[in-house]
C-alpha positions as CSV (number, residue, x, y, z in Angstrom):
1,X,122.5,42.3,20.2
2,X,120.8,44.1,23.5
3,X,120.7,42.2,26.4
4,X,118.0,43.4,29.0
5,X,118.1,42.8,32.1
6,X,116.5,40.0,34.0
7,X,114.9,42.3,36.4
8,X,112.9,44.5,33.9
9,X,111.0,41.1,32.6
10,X,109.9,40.3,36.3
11,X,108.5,44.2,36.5
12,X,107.0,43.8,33.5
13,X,105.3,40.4,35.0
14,X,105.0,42.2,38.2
15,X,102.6,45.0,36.7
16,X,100.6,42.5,34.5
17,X,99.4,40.9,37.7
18,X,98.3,44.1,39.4
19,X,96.4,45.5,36.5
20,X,94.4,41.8,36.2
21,X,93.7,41.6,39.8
22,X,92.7,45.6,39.6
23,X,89.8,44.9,36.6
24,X,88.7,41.7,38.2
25,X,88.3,43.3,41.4
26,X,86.2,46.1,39.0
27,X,83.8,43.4,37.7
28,X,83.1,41.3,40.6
29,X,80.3,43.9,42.7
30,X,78.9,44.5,39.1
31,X,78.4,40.7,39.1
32,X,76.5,40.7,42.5
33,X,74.2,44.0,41.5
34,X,73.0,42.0,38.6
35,X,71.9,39.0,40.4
36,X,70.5,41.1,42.8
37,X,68.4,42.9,40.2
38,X,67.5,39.6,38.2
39,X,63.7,40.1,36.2
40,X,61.1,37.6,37.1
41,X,59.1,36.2,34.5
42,X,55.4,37.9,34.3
43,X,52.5,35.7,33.9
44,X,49.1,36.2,33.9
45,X,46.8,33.8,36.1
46,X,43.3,33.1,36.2
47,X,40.9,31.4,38.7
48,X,39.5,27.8,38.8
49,X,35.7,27.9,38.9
50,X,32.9,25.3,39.1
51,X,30.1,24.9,37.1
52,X,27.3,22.6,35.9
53,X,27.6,21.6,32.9
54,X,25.9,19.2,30.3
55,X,27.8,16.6,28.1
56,X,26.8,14.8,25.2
57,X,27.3,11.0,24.1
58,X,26.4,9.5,20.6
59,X,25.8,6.0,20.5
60,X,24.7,4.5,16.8
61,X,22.2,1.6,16.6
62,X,19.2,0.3,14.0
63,X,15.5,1.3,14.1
64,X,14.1,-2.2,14.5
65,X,9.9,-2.6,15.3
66,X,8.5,-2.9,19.4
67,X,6.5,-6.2,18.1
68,X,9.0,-8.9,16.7
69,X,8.5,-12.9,16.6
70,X,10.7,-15.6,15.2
71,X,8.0,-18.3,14.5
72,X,9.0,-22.2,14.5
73,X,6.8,-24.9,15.1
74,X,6.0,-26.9,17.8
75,X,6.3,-30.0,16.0
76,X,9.0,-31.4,13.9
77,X,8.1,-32.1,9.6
78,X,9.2,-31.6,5.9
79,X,7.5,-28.1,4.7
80,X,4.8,-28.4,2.5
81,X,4.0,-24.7,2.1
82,X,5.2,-21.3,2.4
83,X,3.2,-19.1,0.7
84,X,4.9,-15.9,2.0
85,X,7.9,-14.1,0.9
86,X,10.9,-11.4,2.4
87,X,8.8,-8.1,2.4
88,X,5.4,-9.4,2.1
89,X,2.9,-7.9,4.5
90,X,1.0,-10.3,6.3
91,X,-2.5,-10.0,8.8
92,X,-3.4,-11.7,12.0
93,X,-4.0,-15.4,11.4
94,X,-2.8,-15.5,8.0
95,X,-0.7,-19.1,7.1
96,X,2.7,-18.5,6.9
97,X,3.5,-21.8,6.4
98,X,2.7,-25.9,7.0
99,X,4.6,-29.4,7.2
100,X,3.8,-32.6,6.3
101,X,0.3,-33.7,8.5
102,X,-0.1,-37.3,6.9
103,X,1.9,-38.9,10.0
104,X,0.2,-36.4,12.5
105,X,-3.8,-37.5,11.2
106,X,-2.3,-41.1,11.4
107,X,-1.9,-40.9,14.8
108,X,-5.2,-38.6,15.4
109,X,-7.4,-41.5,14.1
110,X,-5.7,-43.7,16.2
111,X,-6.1,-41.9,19.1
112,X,-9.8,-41.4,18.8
113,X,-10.1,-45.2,18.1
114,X,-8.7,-46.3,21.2
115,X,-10.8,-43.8,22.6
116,X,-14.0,-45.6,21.7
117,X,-12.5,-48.6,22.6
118,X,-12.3,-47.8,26.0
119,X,-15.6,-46.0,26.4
120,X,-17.6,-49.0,25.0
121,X,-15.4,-51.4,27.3
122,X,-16.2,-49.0,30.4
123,X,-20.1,-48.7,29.2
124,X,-19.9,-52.7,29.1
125,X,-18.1,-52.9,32.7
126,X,-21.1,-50.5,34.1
127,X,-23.4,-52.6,32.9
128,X,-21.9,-55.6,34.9
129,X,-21.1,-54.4,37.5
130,X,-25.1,-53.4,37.8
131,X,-26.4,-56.8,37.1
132,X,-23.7,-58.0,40.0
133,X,-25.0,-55.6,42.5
134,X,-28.9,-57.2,41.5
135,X,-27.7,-61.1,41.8
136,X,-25.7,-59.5,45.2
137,X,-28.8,-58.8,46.4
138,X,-30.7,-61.7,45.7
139,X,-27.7,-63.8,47.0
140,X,-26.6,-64.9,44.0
141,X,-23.2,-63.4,44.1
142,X,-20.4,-62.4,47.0
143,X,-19.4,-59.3,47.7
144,X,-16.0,-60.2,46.4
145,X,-17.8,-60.3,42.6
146,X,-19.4,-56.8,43.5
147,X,-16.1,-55.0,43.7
148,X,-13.5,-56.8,41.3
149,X,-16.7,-55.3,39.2
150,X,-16.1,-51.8,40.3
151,X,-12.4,-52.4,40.1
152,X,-12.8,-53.3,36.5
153,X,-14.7,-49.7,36.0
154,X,-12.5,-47.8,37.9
155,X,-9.7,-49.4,36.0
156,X,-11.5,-48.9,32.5
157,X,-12.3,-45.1,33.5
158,X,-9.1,-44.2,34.4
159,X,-7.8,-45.7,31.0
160,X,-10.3,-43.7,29.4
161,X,-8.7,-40.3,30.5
162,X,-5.5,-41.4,29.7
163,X,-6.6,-42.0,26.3
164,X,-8.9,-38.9,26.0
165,X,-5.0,-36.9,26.5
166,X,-3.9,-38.9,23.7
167,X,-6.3,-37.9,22.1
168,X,-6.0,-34.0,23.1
169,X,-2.4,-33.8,22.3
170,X,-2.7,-35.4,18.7
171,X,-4.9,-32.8,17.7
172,X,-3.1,-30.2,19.2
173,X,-0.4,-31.7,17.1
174,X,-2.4,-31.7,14.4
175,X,-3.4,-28.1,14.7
176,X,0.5,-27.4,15.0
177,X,1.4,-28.2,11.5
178,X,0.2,-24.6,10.4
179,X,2.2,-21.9,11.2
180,X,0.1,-18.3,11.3
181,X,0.8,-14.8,11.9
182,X,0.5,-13.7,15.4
183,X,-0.3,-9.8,14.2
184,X,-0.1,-7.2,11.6
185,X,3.1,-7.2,9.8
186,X,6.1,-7.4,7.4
187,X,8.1,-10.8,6.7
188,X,11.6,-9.8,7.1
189,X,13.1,-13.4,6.8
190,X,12.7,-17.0,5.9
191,X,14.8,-19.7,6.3
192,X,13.5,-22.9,5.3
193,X,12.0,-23.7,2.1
194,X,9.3,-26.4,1.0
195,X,10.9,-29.9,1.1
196,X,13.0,-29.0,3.9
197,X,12.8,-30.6,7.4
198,X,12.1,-28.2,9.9
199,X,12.9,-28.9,13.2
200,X,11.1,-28.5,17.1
201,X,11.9,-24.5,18.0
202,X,14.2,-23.6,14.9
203,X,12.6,-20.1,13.4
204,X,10.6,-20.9,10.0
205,X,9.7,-17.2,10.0
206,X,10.8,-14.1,10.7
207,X,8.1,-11.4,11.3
208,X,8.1,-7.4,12.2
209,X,5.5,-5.8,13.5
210,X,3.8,-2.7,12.7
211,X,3.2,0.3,15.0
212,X,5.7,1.2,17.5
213,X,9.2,1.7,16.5
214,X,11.7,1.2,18.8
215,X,16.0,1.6,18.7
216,X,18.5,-0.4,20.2
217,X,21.9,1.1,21.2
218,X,25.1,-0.8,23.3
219,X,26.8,1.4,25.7
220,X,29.6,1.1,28.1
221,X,29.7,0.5,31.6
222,X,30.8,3.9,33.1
223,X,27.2,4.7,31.3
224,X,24.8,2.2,32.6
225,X,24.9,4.2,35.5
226,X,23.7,7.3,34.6
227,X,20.7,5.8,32.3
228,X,17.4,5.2,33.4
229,X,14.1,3.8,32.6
230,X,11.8,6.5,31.7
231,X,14.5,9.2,30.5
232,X,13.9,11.6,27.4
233,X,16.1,10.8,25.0
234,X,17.2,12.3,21.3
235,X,17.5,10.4,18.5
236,X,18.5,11.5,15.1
237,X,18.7,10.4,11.5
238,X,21.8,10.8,9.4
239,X,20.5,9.5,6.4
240,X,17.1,11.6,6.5
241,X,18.2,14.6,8.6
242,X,15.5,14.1,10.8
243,X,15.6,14.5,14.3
244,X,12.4,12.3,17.0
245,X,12.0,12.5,20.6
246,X,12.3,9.6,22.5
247,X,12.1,7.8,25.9
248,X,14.1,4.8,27.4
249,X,12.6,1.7,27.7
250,X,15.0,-0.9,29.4
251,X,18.9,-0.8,30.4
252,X,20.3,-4.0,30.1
253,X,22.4,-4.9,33.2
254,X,24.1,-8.0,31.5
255,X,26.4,-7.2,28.6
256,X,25.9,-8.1,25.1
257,X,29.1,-9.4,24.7
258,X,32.6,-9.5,24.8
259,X,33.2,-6.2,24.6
260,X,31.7,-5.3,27.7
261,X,28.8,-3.2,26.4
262,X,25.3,-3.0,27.7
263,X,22.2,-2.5,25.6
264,X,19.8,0.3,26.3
265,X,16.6,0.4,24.1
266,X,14.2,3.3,23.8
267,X,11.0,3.9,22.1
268,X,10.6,6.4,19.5
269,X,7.7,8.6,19.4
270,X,5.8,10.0,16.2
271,X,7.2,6.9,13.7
272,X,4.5,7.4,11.0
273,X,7.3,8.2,8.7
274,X,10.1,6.0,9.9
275,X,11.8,2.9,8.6
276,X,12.8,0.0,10.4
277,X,15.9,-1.1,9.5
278,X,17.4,2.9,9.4
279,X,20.4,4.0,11.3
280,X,20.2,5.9,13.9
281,X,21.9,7.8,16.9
282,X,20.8,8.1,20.4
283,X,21.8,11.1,21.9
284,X,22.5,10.8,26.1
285,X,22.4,14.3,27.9
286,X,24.1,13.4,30.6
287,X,24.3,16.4,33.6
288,X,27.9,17.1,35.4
289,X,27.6,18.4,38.8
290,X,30.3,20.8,40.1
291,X,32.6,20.4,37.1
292,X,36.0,22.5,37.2
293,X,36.8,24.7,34.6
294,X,39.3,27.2,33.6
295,X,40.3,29.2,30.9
296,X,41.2,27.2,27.9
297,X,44.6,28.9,27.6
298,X,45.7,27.6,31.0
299,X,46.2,24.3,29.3
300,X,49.6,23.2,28.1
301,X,49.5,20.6,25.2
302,X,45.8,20.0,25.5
303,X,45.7,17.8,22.5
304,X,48.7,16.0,23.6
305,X,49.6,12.2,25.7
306,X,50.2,14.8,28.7
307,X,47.7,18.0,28.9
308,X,48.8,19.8,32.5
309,X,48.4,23.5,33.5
310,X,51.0,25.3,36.0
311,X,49.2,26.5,39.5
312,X,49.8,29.3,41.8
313,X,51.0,27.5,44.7
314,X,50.3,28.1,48.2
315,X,47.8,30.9,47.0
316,X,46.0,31.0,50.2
317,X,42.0,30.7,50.7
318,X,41.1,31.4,47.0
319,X,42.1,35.3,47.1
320,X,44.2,36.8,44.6
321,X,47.8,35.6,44.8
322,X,50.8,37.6,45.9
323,X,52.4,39.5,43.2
324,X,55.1,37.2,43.0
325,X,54.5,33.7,43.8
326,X,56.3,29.6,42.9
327,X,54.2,27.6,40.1
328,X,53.8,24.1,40.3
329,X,52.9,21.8,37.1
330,X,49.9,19.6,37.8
331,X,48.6,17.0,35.1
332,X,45.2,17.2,33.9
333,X,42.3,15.5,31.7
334,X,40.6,17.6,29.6
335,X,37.1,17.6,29.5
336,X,34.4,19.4,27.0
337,X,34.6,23.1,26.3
338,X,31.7,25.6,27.9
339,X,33.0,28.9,25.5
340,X,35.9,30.3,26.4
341,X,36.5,27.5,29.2
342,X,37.2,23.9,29.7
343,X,36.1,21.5,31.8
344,X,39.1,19.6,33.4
345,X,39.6,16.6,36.0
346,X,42.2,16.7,38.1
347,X,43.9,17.8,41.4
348,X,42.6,20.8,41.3
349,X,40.4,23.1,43.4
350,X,37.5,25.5,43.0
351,X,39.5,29.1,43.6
352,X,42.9,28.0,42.8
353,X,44.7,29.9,40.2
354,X,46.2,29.0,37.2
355,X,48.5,30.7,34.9
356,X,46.9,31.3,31.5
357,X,49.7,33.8,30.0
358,X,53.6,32.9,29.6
359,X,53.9,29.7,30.1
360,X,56.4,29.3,27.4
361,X,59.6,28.3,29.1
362,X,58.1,28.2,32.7
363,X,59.4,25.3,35.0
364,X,58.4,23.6,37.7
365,X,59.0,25.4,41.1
366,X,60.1,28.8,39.4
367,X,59.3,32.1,41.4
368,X,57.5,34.0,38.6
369,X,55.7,37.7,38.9
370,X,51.8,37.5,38.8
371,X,49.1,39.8,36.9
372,X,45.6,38.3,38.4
373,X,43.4,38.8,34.9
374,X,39.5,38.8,35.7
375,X,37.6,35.3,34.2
């Protein structure tokens, strides 16, 4: 067996450590000139602009007539007659229906009795009080007699007036027990029948118009706003196709109910073929002044929780950025589209720039090389 020496294993050693100092020495400036020579992303940037732009908002509601009554009586009693149905056109002062008047002529006759009760008393008490005032004369009564006379007229009279509104009020009564139509129109409901009770104020009736049609719509709050009496409207009809003009006639400023909404009602003009009762939308034009927009590809996950587009910051006065330049990621809502751009909300100005090429992989702050594309 060979022995080698100890010495020729620390050479060996010895020369291993020059050689892997010597090629790290090699690689360490090629390090450094690659770092210094790193490649910026390239993206391509276009300009935030305003604009004026109009938005559209649908709101669905039923064609219902201008004219509308829900008829009760004035005076409680069992129905007698109806002699109208659901869908049955009716014309001014035609009898929709009558209770039970038996009670009501009772107390009519007994109200013109009393009546003439009172005027033949206070006919009587004229009378003498006259012959009082004659023997007063003569001296053959005090003046005492003379005015418990007159007292006794005054007395009688005044009963007599109170009676003659007794009297007034049972035959308005009276007159109450027939329910008629107040104008042209279609029964749409009833909801008693004959042999029912119907009570003071509780609808016997329900009665729509004809002529003007008119459509009730509820809209939100953040809308009431923007709506006003008098404003041209659209209206359209899904179920015909057909399309009417239209103009607002009130905005309710007290919502309809719970869920916050307000009703707006406009009239619709030409409704000579309309139905009421049909579905219908409203259509609201409402104007934007000095929307933002930018090109639709500046937006990053536009139909996302998160839509945001990367900005050219510190960009200066509006002027085309440097050539290279630091992004920074801004959040956005996304609006309505206007062709190739969208309107956005945001914090965001007119002339900023946004990048609308290579965002893929871009991150906040990064230093990226720009190419200004014309929008």
């Amino acid at each position: 067996m060979i022995k080698r020496p100890r010495n020729l294993w620390i050479v060996v050693l010895t020369l291993g450590t020059v050689v892997y100092l010597s090629a790290d020495a090699e690689r360490a400036p090629s390090s450094a000139v690659e770092l210094a020579t790193e490649v910026l992303k390239r993206v391509k940037v276009g300009s935030v602009q305003a604009t004026q732009a109009s938005r559209e908002l649908r709101f669905s509601g039923t064609t219902r007539a201008a004219r509308r009554a829900r008829l009760s009586f004035t005076t409680g009693g069992r129905l007698v007659a109806r002699p109208v149905e659901i869908g049955e056109r009716v014309k001014p002062g035609q009898l929709l229906a009558r209770i039970d008047d038996s009670e009501l002529k009772n107390a009519l006759a007994s109200a013109r009795g009393a009546m003439a009760e009172l005027a033949a008393r206070r006919a009587q008490g004229e009378r003498d009080h006259a012959r009082t005032g004659q023997l007063a004369a003569a001296k053959a009564a005090t003046r005492e007699e003379v005015e418990r006379t007159l007292a006794a007229v005054d007395a009688l009279k005044a009963a007599e007036d109170a009676a003659q509104a007794r009297l007034s009020e049972a035959e308005r009564r009276l007159a109450a027990v027939r329910l008629t139509a107040p104008f042209a129109g279609t029964v749409t409901e009833v909801l008693f029948e004959p042999g029912e009770y119907a009570g003071v104020g509780s609808p016997v009736v329900v009665l729509s118009g004809d002529g003007e049609i008119e459509l009730e719509v509820e809209v939100p709050a953040a809308v009431v706003p923007r709506i006003a009496v008098g404003d041209r409207v659209e209206l359209n009809f899904p179920s015909s196709g057909q399309t009417a003009a239209g103009e607002v006639k009130s905005v309710g400023r007290t919502a309809a109910g719970s869920g916050r909404l307000f009703p707006v009602v406009a009239g619709i003009e030409g409704t000579d073929y309309m139905l009421v009762g049909a579905t219908a939308e409203l259509v609201l034009k409402l104007q934007t002044d000095h929307a933002l927009t930018l090109p639709v590809e500046a937006v990053v996950n536009p139909g996302g929780r998160h839509p945001a587009v990367f900005r050219i910051a510190d960009a200066g006065d509006g002027g085309p950025p440097s050539a290279t330049a630091r992004v920074e990621k801004l959040s956005v809502e996304v609006g309505s589209l206007i062709g190739d751009r969208v309107i956005v909300r945001g914090d965001l100005e007119v002339g900023d720039w946004v990048v609308i090429g290579g965002q893929r992989g871009l991150l906040e702050g990064e230093v990226v090389e720009v190419e200004v594309v014309e929008r």
